[in-house]
N, C-alpha and C positions, 0 to 999 in steps of 0.2 A: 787809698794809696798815699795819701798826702799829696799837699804843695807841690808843684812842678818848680825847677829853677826858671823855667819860661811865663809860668805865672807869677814867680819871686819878682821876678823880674820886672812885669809888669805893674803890680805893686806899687814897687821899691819908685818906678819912674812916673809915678800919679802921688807919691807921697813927699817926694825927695828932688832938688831941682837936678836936673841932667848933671849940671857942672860937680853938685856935691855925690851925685851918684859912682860920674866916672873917677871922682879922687877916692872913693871908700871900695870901689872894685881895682883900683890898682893897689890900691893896701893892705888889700885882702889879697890878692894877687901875691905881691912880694911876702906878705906873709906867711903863707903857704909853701912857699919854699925855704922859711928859716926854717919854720915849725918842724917841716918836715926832714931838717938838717939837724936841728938841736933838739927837737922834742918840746916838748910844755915849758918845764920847770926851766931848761939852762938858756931858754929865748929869753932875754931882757927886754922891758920895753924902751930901753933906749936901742937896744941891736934891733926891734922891729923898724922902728922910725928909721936908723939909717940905711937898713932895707931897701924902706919905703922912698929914700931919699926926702923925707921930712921929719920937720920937729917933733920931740914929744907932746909939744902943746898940740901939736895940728891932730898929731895920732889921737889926744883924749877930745880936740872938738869932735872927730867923726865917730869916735868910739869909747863913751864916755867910761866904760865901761871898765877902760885898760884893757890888758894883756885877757883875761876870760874871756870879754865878750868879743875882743878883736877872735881868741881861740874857738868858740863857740860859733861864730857868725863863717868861720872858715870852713870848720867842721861840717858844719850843718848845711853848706852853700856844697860842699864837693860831696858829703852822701846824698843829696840829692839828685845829682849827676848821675852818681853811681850806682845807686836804687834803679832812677828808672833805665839806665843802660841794660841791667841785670833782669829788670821785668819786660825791657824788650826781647830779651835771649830766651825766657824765659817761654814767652807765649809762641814763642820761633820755633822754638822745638818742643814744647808740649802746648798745641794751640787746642783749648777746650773744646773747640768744635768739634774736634778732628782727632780724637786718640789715638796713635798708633795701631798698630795690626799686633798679636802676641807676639809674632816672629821677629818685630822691630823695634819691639822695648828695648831690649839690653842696646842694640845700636844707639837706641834715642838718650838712655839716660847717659850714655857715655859721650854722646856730645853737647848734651847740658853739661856735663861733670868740664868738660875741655870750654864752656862757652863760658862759666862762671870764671873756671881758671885764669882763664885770657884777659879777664879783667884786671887783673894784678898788671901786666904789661902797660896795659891799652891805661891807667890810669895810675899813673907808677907815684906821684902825688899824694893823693889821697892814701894808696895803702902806704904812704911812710907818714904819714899821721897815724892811720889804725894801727900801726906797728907801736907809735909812742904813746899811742893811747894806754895799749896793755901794758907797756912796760912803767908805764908813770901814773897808772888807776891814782895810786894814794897820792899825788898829788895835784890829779886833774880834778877842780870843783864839781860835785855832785852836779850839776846844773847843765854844765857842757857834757858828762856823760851819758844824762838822760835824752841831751837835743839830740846829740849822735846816735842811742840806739834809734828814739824815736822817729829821726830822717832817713837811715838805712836798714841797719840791722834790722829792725821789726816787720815793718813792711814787708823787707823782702822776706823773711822767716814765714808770715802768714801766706805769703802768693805762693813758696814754694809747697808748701801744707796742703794749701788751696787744689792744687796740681798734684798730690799724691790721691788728695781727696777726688780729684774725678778720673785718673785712672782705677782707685777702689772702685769709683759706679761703673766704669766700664770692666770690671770682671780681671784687671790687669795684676793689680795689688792687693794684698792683704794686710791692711795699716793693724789690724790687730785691736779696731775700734778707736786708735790713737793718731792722726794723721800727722800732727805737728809732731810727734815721738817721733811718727815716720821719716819727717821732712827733715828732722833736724840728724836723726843716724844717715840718710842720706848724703847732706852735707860732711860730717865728720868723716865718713867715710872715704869723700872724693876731696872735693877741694879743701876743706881743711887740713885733709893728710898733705898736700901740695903746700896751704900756707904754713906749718908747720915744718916742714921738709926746705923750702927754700928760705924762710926767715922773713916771709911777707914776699917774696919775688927780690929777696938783696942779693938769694944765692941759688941763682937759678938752675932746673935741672937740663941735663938733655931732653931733649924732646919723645924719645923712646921710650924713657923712663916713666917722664908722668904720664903718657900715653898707658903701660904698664902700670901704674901705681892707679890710675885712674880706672882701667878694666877691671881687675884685681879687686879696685872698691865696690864697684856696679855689681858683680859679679857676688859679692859678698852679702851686698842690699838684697841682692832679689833671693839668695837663697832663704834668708830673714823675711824678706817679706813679700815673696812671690806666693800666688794665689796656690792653694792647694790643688795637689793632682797635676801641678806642672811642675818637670826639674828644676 
C-alpha cells in the first residue's frame, strides 16, 4: 500500500529536529492552499513564502528544492491521506472476508460508488490540487507527476482491482479474466462521471442527482460485468 502519513511522519521526526519539522509542515500547510488556489505554474515562489509568512531564503533552506519539491512534498503528503481514507471505505464496504450476498451487490457497489465520492467534500484540498494537476500535466515536472500517481492513484487502482478480484472468486462478478479493466470501467462509471460532472466537486450536484447518476453507473457495471445467468 505504501508509506502511511503516520509512518511519514514518524520518519520525518527521527530524521529532522521537531523545530525544523514543525516549520516545513506549516509551509506545506499554506502551501496547499495557494497551490490549490493558483495551480502549479501561476504559484510564485515568492507568493508561497508570503503564504507561508516567510522568506524565500527560509522557503529554499527547508525545501531546497523550490517550488517542485515544495509541490511534490505537498502532493505526495495529502495523496497519502487520501489513499488510505479511500482504502478504509474501501474494505468498509467490500471487507474480503465477508462478500456480500448476490441480492446485496448492487446496494454495496452503490455505496462504495457514494463513499469514494464523498471524498471530494471530506478533502476539498487535495482534490483542487488533482484538478490542477490535469489542467497543468505539461507544466507539472515529470517527477511530481510520478510521486502523485504513485502515493494515490496507483495504490488505490490496484485494492479496488483487488476487490473486483474477490467478488470474481466469490461467484459475484465476471471481470472477463481482466480485473483492473474491471476496476477501472467501475470507477469511470461512478465516481468519475461525478468528478467529471461537478469539475473536481467546484460545482456541486444535488444530492438526488449523483444518487441517480451513481445507481445509473452500478447498474451499467453489473450489466457488463455481472456473472452469467444473473440479470
Amino acid at each position: 500500500m505504501g508509506e502511511t502519513n503516520e509512518k511519514r511522519l514518524e520518519r520525518a521526526r527521527r530524521e529532522v529536529s521537531p523545530r525544523k519539522l514543525e516549520k516545513q509542515m506549516a509551509i506545506a500547510s499554506a502551501s496547499c492552499t495557494l497551490f490549490g488556489r493558483e495551480g502549479y505554474a501561476r504559484a510564485s515562489v515568492d507568493a508561497l513564502a508570503a503564504e507561508a509568512g516567510i522568506s524565500t531564503r527560509t522557503l529554499y533552506n527547508h525545501f531546497p528544492g523550490g517550488k517542485a519539491q515544495l509541490f511534490q512534498t505537498v502532493v505526495t503528503w495529502t495523496s497519502n491521506e487520501v489513499r488510505d481514507a479511500l482504502l478504509s471505505r474501501l474494505r468498509a464496504v467490500l471487507d474480503p472476508e465477508r462478500p456480500p450476498r448476490p441480492d446485496d451487490l448492487e446496494r454495496d457497489l452503490v455505496s462504495l460508488a457514494h463513499a469514494f465520492v464523498g471524498a471530494m467534500s471530506d478533502y476539498r484540498d487535495h482534490f483542487a490540487l488533482v484538478r490542477h494537476i490535469h489542467a497543468e500535466a505539461d507544466h507539472v515536472p515529470p517527477e511530481v507527476l510520478d510521486a502523485w500517481h504513485e502515493a494515490g492513484p496507483e495504490p488505490v487502482a490496484r485494492a479496488v482491482a483487488a476487490a473486483m478480484a474477490n467478488l470474481a472468486d466469490a461467484g459475484l462478478l465476471d471481470p472477463h479474466g481482466d480485473a483492473e479493466l474491471t476496476a477501472a470501467h467501475f470507477m469511470a462509471l461512478t465516481s468519475h462521471t461525478i468528478v467529471q460532472s461537478t469539475h473536481y466537486g467546484v460545482l456541486p450536484l444535488p444530492p438526488e442527482q449523483t444518487d441517480h447518476l451513481l445507481r445509473g453507473g452500478v447498474k451499467a457495471f453489473l450489466r457488463a460485468y455481472g456473472p452469467p445467468g444473473r440479470p
